[in-house]
GUPA-848384 format. One record per residue (C-alpha): x negated, y negated, z; chain. Coordinates in steps of 0.25 Angstrom, whole numbers, plus 2048, in hexadecimal, padded with zeros to 3 digits. Layout:
residues N
+-----+-----+-----+-------+
!  c1 !  c2 !  c3 ! kette !
+-----+-----+-----+-------+
!   X !   Y !   Z !     A !
...
+-----+-----+-----+-------+
end
This chain:
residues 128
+-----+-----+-----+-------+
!  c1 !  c2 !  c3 ! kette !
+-----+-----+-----+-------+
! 800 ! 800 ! 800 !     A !
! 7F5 ! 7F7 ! 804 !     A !
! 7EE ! 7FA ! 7F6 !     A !
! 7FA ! 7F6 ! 7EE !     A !
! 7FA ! 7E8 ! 7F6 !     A !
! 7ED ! 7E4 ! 7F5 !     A !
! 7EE ! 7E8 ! 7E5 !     A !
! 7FB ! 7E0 ! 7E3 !     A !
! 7F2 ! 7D4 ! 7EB !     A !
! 7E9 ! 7D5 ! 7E1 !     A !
! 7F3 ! 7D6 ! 7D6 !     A !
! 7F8 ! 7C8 ! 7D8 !     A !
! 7EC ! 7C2 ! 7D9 !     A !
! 7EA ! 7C7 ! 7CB !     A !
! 7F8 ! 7C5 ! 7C5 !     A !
! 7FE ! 7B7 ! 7CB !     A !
! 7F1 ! 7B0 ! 7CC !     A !
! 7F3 ! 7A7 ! 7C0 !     A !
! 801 ! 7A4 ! 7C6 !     A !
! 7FD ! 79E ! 7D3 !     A !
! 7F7 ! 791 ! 7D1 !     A !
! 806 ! 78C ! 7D0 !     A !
! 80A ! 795 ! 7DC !     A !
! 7FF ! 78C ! 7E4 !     A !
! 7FF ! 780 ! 7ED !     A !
! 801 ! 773 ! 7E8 !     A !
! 7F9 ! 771 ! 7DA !     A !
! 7F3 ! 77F ! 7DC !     A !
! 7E8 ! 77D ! 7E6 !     A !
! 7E2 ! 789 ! 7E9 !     A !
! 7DE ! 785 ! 7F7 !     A !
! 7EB ! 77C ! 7FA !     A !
! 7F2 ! 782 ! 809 !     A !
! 7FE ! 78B ! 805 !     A !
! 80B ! 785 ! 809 !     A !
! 815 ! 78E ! 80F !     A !
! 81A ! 796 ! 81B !     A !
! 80F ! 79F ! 81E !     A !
! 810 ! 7AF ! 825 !     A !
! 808 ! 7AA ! 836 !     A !
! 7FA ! 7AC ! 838 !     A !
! 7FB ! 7BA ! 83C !     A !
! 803 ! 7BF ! 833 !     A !
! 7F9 ! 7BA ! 828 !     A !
! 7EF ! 7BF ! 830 !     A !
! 7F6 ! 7CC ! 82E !     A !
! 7FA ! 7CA ! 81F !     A !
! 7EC ! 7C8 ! 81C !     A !
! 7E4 ! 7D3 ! 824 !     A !
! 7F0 ! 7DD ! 81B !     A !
! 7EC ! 7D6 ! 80E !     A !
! 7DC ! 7D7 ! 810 !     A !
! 7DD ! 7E7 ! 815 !     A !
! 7E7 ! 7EB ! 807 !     A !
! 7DD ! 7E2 ! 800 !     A !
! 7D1 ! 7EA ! 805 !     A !
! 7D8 ! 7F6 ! 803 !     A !
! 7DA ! 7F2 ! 7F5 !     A !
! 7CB ! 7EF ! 7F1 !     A !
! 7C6 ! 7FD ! 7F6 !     A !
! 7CE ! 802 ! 7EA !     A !
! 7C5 ! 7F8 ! 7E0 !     A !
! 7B8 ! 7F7 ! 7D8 !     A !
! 7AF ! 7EE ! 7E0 !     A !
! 7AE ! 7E2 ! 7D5 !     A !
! 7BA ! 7E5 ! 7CF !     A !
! 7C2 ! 7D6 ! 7CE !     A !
! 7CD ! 7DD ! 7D3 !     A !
! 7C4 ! 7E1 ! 7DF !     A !
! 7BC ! 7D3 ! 7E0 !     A !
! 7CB ! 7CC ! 7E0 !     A !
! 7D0 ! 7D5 ! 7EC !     A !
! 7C3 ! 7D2 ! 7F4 !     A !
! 7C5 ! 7C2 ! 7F2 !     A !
! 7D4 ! 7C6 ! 7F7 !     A !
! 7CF ! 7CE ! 803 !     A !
! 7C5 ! 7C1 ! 805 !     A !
! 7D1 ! 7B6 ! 804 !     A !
! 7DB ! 7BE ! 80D !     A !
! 7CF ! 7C1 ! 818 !     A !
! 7CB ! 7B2 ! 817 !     A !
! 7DB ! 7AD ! 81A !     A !
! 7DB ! 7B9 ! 823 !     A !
! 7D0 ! 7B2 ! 82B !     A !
! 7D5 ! 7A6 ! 829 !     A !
! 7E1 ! 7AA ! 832 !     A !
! 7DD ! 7B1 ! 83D !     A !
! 7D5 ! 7A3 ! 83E !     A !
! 7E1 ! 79C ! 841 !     A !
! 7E2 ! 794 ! 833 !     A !
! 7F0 ! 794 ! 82C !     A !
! 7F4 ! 79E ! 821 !     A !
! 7F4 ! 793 ! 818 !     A !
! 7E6 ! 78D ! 81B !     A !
! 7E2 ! 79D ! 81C !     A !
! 7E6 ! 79E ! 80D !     A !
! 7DD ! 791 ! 809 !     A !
! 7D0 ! 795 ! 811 !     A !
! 7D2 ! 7A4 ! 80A !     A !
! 7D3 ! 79C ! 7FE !     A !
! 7C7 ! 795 ! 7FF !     A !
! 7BE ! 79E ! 804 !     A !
! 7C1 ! 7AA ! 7F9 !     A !
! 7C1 ! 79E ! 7EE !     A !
! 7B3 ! 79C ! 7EF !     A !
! 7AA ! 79F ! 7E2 !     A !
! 7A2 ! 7AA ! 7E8 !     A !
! 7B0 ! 7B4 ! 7E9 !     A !
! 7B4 ! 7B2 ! 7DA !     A !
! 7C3 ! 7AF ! 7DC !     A !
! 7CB ! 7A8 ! 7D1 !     A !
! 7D3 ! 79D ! 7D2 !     A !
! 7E0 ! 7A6 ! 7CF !     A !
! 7DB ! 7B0 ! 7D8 !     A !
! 7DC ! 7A6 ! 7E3 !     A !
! 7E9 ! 7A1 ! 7E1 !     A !
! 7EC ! 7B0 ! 7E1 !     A !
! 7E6 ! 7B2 ! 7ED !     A !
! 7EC ! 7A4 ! 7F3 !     A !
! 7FA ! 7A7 ! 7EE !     A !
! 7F9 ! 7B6 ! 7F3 !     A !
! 7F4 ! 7B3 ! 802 !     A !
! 801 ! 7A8 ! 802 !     A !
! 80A ! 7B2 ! 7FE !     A !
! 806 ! 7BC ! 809 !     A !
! 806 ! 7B2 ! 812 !     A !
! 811 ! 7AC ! 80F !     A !
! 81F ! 7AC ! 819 !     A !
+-----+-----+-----+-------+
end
């Protein structure tokens, strides 16, 4: 069950990408706060450790430098990185952004429509 999860994941990220710069904040800034009615903090905190164990669960089933591979590794990253961001005491929405900008840096690869992917995913989970 946890390996179709983590595979439909990665399947949006793939398939809606180029639709969700109009889905975004404002005029489409990537690292804008999300507005909404968010899940509490430690439901978050639980959404996310769920998310990261089916993603790792998922990238055992891969070919290390796959793009499907390198793709599920940045996920695991962005939802560790708002997981963190959580437990720390930050908002979900400000957890988001940090996630944001911590896995859009050059060294990790990500696109800009993988990020917006990732953004409008981790705002659907998180969502009320």
């Amino acid at each position: 069950m946890m390996l179709v999860a983590a595979f439909a994941a990665i399947a949006m990220l793939f398939a809606g990408a180029g639709q969700l710069q109009a889905q975004t904040d404002g005029d489409g800034d990537l690292l804008a706060l999300p507005t909404g009615s968010f899940v509490s903090q430690g439901e978050a905190e639980l959404l996310l450790i769920t998310q990261v164990i089916d993603l790792k669960g998922f990238i055992e089933t891969l070919i290390p430098g796959t793009v499907t591979y390198k793709t599920t590794e940045r996920a695991i990253f962005y939802y560790s990185v708002i997981q963190d961001g959580v437990v720390s005491g930050q908002n979900v929405p400000v957890a988001i952004v940090l996630g944001l900008e911590n896995v859009s840096q050059d060294m990790y690869g990500a696109t800009p429509a993988e990020l917006f992917g990732l953004r409008q995913n981790a705002i659907n989970m998180l969502s009320q």
